[in-house]
C-alpha positions as semicolon CSV with decimal commas, in nm:
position;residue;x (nm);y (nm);z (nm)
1;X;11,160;-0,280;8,624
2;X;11,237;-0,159;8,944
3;X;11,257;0,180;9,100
4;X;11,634;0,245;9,029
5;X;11,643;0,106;8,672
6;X;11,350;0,288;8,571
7;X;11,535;0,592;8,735
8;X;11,806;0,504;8,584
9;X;11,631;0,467;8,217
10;X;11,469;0,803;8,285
11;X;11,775;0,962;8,306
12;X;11,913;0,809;8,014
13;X;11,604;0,955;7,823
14;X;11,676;1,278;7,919
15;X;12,051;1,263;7,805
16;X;11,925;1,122;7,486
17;X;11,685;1,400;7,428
18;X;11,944;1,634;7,535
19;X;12,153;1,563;7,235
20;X;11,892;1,567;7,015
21;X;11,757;1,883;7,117
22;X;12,190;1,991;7,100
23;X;12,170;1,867;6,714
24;X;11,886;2,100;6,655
25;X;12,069;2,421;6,822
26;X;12,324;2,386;6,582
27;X;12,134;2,412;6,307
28;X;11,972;2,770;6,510
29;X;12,276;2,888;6,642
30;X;12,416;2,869;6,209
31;X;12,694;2,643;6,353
32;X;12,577;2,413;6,122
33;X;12,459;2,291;5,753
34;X;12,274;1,998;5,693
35;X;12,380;1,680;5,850
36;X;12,725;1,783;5,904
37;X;12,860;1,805;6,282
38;X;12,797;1,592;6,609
39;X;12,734;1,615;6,963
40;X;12,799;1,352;7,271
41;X;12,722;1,374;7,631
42;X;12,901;1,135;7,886
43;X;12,666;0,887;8,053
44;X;12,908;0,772;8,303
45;X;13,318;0,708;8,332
46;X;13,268;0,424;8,118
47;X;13,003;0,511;7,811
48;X;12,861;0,793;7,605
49;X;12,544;0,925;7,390
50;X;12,654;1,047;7,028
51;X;12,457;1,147;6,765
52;X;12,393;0,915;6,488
53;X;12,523;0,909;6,135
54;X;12,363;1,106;5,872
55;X;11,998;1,170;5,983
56;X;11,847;1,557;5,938
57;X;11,832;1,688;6,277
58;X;11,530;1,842;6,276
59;X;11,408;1,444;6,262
60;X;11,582;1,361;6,570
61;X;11,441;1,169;6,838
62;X;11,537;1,043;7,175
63;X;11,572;0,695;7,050
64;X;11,762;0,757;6,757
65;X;12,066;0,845;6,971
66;X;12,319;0,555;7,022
67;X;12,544;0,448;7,305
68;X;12,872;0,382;7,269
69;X;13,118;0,230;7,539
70;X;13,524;0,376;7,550
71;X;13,596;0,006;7,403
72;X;13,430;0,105;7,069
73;X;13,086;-0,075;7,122
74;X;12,787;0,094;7,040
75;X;12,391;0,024;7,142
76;X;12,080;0,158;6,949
77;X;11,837;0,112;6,677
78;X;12,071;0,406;6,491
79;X;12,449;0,406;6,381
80;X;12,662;0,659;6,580
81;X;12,821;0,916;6,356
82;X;13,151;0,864;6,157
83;X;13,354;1,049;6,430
84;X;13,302;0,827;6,740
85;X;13,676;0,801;6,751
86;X;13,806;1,177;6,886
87;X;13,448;1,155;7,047
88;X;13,544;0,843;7,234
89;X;13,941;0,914;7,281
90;X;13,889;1,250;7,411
91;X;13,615;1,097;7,679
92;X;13,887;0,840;7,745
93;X;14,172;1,104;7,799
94;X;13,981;1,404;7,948
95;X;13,798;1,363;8,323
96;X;13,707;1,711;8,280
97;X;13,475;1,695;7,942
98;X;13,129;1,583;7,985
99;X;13,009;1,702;7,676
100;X;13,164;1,743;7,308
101;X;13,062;1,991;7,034
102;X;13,205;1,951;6,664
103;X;13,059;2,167;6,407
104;X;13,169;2,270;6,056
105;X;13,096;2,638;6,112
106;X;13,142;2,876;5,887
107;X;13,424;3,138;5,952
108;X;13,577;2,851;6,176
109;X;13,577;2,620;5,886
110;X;13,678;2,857;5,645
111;X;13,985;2,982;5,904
112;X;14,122;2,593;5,908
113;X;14,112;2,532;5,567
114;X;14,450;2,781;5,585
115;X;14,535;2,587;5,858
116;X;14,553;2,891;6,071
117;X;14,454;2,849;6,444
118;X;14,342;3,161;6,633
119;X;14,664;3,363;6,818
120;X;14,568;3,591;7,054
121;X;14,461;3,849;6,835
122;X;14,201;3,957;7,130
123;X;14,168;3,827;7,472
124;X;13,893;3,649;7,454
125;X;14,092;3,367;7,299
126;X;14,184;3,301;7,613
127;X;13,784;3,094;7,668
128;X;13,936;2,812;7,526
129;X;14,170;2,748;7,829
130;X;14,511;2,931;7,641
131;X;14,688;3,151;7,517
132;X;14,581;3,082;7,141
133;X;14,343;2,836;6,989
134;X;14,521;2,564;6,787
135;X;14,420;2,442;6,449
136;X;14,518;2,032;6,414
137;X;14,674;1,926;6,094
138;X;14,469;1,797;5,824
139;X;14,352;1,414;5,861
140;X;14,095;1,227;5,722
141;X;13,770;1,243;5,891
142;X;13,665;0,930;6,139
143;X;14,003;0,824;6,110
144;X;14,243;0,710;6,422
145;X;14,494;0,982;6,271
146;X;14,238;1,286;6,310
147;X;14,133;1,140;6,659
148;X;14,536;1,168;6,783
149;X;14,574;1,498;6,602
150;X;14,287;1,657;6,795
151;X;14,383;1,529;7,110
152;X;14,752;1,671;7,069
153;X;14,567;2,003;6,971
154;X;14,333;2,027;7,237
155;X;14,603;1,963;7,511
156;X;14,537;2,241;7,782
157;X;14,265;2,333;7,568
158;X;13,880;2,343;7,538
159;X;13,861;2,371;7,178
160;X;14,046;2,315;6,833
161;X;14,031;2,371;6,511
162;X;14,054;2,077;6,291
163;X;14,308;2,198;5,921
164;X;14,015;2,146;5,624
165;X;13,743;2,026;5,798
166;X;13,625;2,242;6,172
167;X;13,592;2,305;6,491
168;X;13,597;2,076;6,807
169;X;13,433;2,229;7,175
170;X;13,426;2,038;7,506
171;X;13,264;2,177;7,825
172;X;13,193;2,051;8,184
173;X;12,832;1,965;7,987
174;X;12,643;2,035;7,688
175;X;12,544;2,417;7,722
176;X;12,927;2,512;7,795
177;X;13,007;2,322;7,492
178;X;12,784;2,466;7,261
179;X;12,872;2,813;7,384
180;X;13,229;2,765;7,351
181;X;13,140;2,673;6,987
182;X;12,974;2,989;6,928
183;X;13,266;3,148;7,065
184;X;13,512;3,016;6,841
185;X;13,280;3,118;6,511
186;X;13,281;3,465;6,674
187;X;13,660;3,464;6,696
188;X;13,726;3,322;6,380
189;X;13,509;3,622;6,238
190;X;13,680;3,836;6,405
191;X;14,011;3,749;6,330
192;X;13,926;3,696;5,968
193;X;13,784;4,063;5,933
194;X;14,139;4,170;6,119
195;X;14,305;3,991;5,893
196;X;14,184;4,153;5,585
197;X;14,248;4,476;5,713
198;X;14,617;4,457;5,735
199;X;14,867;4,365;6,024
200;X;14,719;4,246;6,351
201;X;14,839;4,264;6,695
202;X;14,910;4,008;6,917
203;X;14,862;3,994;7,292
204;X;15,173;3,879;7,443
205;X;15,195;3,567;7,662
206;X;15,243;3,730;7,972
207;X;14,913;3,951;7,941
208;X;14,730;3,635;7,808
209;X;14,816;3,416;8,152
210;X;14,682;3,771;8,291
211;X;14,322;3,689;8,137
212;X;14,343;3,325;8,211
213;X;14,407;3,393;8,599
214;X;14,096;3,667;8,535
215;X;13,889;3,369;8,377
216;X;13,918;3,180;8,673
217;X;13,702;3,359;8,879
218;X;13,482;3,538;8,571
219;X;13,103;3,506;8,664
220;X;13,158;3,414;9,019
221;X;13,012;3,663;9,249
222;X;13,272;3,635;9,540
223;X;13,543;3,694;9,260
224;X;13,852;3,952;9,454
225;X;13,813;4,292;9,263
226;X;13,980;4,578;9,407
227;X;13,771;4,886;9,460
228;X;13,462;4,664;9,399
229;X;13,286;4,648;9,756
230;X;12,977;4,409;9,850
231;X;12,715;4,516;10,077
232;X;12,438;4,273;10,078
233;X;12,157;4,123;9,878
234;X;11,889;4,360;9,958
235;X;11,885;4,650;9,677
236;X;11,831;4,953;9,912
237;X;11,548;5,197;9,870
238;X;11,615;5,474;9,615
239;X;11,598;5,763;9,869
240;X;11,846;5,620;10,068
């Protein structure tokens, strides 16, 4: 083996263990029961790393994880899980996801089964990429049908949910994803609890496109902010 392969296998190590270590965090982060849920991280424009069918994650390894190609093919001592398909098809149709997050949370979960989505009952909505979160109709799970009904749900979005079954996040890698998951069980809480208590309002669309142009820049430190002026990286003495 020569010095790029072996590069070239360390890296896929670390990808590997990346979404087994993923696997675990949803089981920590209570995004999770069981073996339900799966995570992939793109390996390149062509192929993937998705967690395998129906092992315990807290069993995981590195070389359990599989590779799969965007023609279907897979690689690995393990069996990639059941939904390779809207793991695969959004990979194919979406340059900007490098990692994918599906997880049968609980208020998330419980939210689709009504086949609601989430409106914009509260700005933060608006971390999925819109002005509401969608929830896909109900298809059955691995199938071609669920793959194209995510897809058409997640268009101009970062997340779905998926009618009677979950919740799908995608981020520019693995730690955006799983965040954005989290983000969507906090929302569905949210808007379940507002939902009990009566009538909720809605944001309209023209303050939602307000928050999205806001997201834009959120968390970067040269973001425009009027009133807000910087004046340097030294913290200045106390007394001055």
């Amino acid at each position: 083996m020569n010095g790029t392969d072996a590069a070239d296998a360390a890296d896929d190590e670390a990808l590997r263990a990346t979404v087994a270590e993923g696997c675990r965090e949803l089981a920590r982060r209570g995004l999770t029961h069981g073996t339900s849920g799966n995570i992939s991280v793109r390996r390149n424009q062509r192929e993937f790393f998705l967690s395998p069918t129906g092992m315990a994650y807290e069993s995981l390894q590195a070389d359990d994880i599989p590779m799969m190609d965007l023609q279907g093919r897979w690689f690995g001592r393990r069996r990639p899980s059941s939904e390779w398909r809207f793991h695969r098809d959004i990979f194919r149709r979406r340059d900007d996801v490098n990692a994918i997050v599906h997880t049968h949370s609980p208020n998330a979960t419980a939210l689709a089964c009504t086949g609601r989505g989430i409106p914009a009952f509260h700005y933060m909505v608006a971390v999925a990429g819109g002005v509401d979160i969608r929830c896909a109709p109900y298809r059955t799970f691995g199938t071609e049908e669920l793959s194209q009904a995510a897809l058409a749900a997640l268009y101009d979005r970062k997340a779905c949910l998926l009618s009677n079954h979950g919740v799908i996040a995608c981020g520019r890698n693995l730690p955006a994803a799983l965040a954005l998951a989290g983000e969507v069980e906090n929302l569905a809480s949210q808007y379940g609890a507002a939902l009990m208590l009566g009538d909720v309002r809605l944001l309209d669309d023209e303050e939602m496109h307000g928050v999205l142009d806001k997201f834009r820049t959120y968390g970067s430190s040269d973001a425009v902010d009027a009133g807000l002026e910087y004046r340097g990286s030294t913290i200045p003495d106390s007394s001055s």
